[in-house]
N, C-alpha and C positions, 0 to 999 in steps of 0.2 A: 702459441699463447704468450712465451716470452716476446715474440716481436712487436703482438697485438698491448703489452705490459709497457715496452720500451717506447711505442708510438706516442701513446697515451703520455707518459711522461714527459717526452718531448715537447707534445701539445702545452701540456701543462707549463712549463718553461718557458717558451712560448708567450702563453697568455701573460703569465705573469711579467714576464718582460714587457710588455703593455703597458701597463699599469705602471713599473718602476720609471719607464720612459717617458711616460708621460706627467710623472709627479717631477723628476731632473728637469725634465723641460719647463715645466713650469715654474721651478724654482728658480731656474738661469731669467727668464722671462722677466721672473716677480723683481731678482735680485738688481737686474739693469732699470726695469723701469722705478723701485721704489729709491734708489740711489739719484738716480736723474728727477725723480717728482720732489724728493725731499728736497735737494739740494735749492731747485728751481722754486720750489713749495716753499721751504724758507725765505729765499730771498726776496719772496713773493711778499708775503707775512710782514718780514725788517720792512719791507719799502713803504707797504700802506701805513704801518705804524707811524714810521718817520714821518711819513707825508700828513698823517692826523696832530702829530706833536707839532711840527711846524706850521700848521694852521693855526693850532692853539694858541701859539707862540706868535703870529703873525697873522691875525686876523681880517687883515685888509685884503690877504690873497682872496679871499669871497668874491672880491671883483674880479678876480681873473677868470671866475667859473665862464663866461660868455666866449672869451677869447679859447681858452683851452676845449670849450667843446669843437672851434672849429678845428683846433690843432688833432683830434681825434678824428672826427668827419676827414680829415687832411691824411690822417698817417693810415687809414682805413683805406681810401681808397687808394694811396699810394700801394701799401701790400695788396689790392686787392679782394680784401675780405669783406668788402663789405655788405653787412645784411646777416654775415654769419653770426652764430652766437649756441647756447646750452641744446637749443634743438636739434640743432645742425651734429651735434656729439650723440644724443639721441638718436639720430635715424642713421648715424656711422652705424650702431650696431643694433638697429631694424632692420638696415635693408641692404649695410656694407658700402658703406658709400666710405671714400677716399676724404682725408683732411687734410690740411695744406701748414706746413712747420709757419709760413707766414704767420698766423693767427699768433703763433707765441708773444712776436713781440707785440702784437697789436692788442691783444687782450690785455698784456700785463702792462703795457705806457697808458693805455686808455683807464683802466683802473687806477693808478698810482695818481696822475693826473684829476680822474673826475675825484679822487678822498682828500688829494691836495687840497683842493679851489672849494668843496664845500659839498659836491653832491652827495647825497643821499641813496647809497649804495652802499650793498656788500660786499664779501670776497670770493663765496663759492660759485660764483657765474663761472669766475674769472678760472679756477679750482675744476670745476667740470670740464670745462673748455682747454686749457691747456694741459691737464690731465690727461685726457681723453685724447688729445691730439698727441702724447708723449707715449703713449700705449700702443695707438697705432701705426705710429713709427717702428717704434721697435718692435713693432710684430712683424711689418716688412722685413727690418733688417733679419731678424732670424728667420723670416722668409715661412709665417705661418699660413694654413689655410686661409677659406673665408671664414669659417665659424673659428675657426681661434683667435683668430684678427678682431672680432667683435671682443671674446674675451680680455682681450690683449688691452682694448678697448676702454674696455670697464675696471681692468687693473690701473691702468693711469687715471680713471677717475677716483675709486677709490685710494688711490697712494695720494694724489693731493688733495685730496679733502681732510685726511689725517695727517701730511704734514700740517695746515693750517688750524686745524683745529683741535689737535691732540687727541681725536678720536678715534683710535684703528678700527675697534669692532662697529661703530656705527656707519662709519666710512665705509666697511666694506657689506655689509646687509646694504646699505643703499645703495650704493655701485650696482648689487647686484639686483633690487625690487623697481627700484624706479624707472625701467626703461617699459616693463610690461608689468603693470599691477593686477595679479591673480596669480603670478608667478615666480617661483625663485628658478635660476640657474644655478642648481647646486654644483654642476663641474667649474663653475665660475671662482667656487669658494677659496680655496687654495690661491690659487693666482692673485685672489683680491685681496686675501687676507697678508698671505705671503709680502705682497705692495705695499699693504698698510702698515704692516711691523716694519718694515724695512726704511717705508719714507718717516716714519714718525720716530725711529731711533736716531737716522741721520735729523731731523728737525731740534730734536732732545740736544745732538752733540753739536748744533746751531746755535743755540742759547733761545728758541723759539720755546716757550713755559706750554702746556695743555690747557686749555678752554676747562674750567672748572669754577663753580661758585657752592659759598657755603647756605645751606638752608634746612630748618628744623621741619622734619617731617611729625605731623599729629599721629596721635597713636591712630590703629586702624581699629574704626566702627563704622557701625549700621549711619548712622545721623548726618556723620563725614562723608560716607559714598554719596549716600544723595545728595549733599551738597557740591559737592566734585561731580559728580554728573551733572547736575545744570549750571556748572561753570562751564562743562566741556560741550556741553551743547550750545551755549552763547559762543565759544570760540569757534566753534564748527561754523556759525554764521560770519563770525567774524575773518573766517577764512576766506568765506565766498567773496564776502567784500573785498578785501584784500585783492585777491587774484580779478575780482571782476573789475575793480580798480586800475591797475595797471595794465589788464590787458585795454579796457575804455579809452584810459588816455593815451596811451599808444597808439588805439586804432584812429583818436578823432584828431592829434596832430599828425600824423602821416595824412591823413584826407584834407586837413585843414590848413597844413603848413609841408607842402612834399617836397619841399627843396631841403638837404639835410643841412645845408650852411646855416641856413635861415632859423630851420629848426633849431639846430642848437644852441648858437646864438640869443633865440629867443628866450629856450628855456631853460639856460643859465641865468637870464635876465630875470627871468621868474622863478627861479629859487632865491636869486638875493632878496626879490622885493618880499618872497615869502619869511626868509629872516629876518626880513628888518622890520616886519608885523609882528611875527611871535614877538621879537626880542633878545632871543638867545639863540645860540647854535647847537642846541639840543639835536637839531633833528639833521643835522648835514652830516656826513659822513656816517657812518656802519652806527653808530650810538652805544659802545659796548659801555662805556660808561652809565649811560641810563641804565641799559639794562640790569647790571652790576649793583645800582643804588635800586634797585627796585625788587630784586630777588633778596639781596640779602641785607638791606635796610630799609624794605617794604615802602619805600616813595617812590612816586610816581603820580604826573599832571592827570587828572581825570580826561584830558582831550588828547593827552599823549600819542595815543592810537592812532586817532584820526587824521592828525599832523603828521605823523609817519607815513600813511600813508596816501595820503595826500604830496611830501615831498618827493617821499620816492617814484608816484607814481610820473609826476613831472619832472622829476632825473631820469630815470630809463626811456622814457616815452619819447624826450629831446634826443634821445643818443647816444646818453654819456653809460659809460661803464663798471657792472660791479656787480650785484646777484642779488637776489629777492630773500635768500634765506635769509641772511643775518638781520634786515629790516621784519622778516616775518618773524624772528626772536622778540627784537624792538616792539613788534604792537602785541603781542603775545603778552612778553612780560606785563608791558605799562598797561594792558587790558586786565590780567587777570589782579596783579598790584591792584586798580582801582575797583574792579567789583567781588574779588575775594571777599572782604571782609562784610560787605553788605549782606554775604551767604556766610556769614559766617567759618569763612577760614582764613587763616594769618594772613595778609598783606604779601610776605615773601612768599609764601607754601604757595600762595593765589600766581603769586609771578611767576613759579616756577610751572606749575601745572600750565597755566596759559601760555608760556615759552613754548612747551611739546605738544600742547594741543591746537594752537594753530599751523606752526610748522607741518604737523601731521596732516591737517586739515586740506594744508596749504602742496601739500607733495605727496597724498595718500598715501602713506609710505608705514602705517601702523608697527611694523616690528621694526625697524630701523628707528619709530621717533622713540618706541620704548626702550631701547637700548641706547639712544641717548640720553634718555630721564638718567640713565645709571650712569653712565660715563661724565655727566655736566653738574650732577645731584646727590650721586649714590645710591644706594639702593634700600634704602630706610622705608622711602616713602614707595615700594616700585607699583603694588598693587592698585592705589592711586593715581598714577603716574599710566598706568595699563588700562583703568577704567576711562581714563579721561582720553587717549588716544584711541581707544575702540569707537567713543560716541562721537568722537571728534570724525574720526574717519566716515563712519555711516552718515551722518547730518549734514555733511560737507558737500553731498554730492559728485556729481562727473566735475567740478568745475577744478581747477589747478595751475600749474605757474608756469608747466611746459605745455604746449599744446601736441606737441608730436608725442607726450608718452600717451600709453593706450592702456584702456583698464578693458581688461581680458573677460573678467566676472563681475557678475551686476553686484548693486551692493546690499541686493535687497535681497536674495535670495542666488542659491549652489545653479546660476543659468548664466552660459557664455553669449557675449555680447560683444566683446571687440569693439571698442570705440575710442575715438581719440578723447581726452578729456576738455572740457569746454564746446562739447558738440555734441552734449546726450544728455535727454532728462528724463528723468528715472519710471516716466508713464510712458514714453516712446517704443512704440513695438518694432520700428525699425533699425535692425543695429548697422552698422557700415561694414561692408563686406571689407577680407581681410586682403591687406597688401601685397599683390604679388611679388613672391621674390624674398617675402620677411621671415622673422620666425614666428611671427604670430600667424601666418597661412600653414605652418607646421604645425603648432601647434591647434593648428584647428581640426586635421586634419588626425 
């Protein structure tokens, strides 16, 4: 009895030893990689800044946009990398595929470069990509599994996305929804969160300020919902467009123009001649300015939208480097700014709500965009902010910005369907059988 008491104990010791090993580990993990994303993440941050003030300041670099796409096409294929980008970090932890330290500098000169000269681009392309490539470095070096490796993975996504944007908690919900949507990887949690405090405290003792804007939330009523529901259902559209946008022009200058010298080239030439139409430089680089005047001084161009994304779709499309989110803020806001108030709700409260509803829309990512309503807005307005990412998300459809992430659950009803996004519509009885080798064939199983 006493031996069969002391086994038992053992056991018990044991097990829990598991468990404490595996939180150290994680912590050594979180602590290397958010120290390296912050640091990188920051300097990441000063650079494009710099590079937006010095446009400001120097407006004629706009001509340079043609020549620096080829210098990008140029330093791409010199590392190698090229063709890689946010998907390629994607299917690192669907199906454990290897990523190449190359890309760091190539994603971070090709971004600094395309906000210098004028394109029409954001930062968390650049944030997933070199993240994610920081994570699975150092999951080698401490020499993890395959399934920790993806983890590892998703911890350098999540560490820079919060250093550049001051988000921990949304940074790391998305690290962890957006590879398989129907799913969270709750053992992911720790390691991502862990990354995220860590890179956004080193980002804090950077002098990098957190992504925040001010705006008055309406009190909560019956007359309010409804009218936040068919703003968020106009954003759900406005989503589609968006992603169907940029994935269009990308598809029809790759077939139209397949040389990437040429392409880039080109469509530098055609974002200047697109500024010197508007008028202004509203729409070149990330736009955090507009957005800023249109959340919390409710202006914004009623064509604002569609000029976004119409520039951005012909900056990425050409070549040049940067990420869809922060332009999906840009027609978001300047959408919801100009038909808020037609329904009846403030102008900013209108920008802010269409900031997270098309993002949402835009990344099917629902608890990830509601936790950033709170972290960019507060949480005054959050119920609102909740409704409007629910109908955003349903109305949106399969369509979205990654094509390798996969939405595991249909959105119409509790049935597994595995599909890439932008390759399912919602009457199709046939779903795509799952990828051998993923975790979504586990998860099927």
């Amino acid at each position: 009895m006493e031996e069969t008491k002391w086994q038992k104990t053992v056991a018990w010791v044991r097990h829990t030893g598991l468990y404490i090993q595996a939180l150290v580990k994680w912590l050594l993990v979180a602590l290397v990689v958010g120290v390296a994303c912050g640091a990188l993440g920051s300097a990441f941050h000063i650079g494009v800044e710099r590079a937006t003030e010095l446009r400001g300041e120097h407006p004629w670099l706009l001509w340079c946009l043609p020549p620096a796409g080829l210098l990008i096409v140029g330093f791409y294929r010199l590392t190698r990398t090229e063709g890689q980008g946010t998907n390629d970090i994607i299917d690192a932890v669907h199906l454990g595929k290897g990523l190449t330290l190359k890309l760091l500098p190539a994603i971070f000169f090709g971004t600094v470069l395309t906000h210098l000269c004028g394109g029409s681009a954001g930062r968390e392309g650049a944030a997933l990509q070199m993240g994610g490539t920081i994570g699975h470095k150092v999951g080698a070096w401490f020499r993890l599994d395959d399934r920790d490796m993806r983890t590892a993975t998703m911890a350098g996504m999540a560490a820079f996305f919060s250093a550049l944007f001051g988000t921990p908690l949304t940074a790391t919900v998305f690290a962890m929804v957006v590879i398989s949507i129907g799913v969270m990887y709750h053992a992911a949690f720790i390691p991502c969160f862990a990354a995220s405090l860590t890179a956004y405290g080193v980002s804090r003792l950077m002098g990098v300020a957190p992504t925040a804007f001010a705006v008055d939330a309406p009190a909560l009523e019956a007359g309010m919902l409804l009218r936040v529901a068919v703003l968020a259902a106009l954003c759900a559209l406005v989503s589609v467009v968006f992603c169907t946008g940029i994935h269009f022009m990308e598809r029809q200058l790759a077939r139209r123009v397949p040389n990437p010298w040429v392409r880039a080239a080109a469509g530098g030439a055609a974002v200047i001649a697109l500024t010197l139409l508007v008028g202004n430089g509203d729409y070149n680089g990330a736009g955090m300015d507009v957005i800023t005047r249109a959340v919390e001084e409710g202006t914004a161009h009623p064509a604002a939208f569609l000029l976004k994304i119409l520039f951005t779709a012909v900056t990425l499309g050409a070549g040049f480097k940067g990420g869809e989110v922060v332009p999906s803020f840009f027609v978001g806001a300047t959408f919801g700014c100009a038909v808020g108030p037609l329904l009846g709700i403030p102008a900013g409260f209108g920008a802010a709500l269409g900031l997270v509803a098309v993002f949402c829309g835009a990344v099917n990512c629902p608890t990830a965009s509601i936790f950033l309503s709170v972290e960019l807005f507060g949480a005054e307005g959050l119920l609102y902010f909740a409704l409007a990412c629910g109908i955003s998300y349903m109305l949106s459809g399969y369509s979205g910005l990654y094509s390798s992430q996969t939405i595991l659950y249909s959105k119409l009803k509790a049935e597994y369907i595995n599909v890439h996004t932008n390759a399912h519509h919602a009457g199709d009885p046939h779903a795509q059988p799952p990828l051998r080798g993923s975790l979504k064939e586990e998860e099927r199983r």
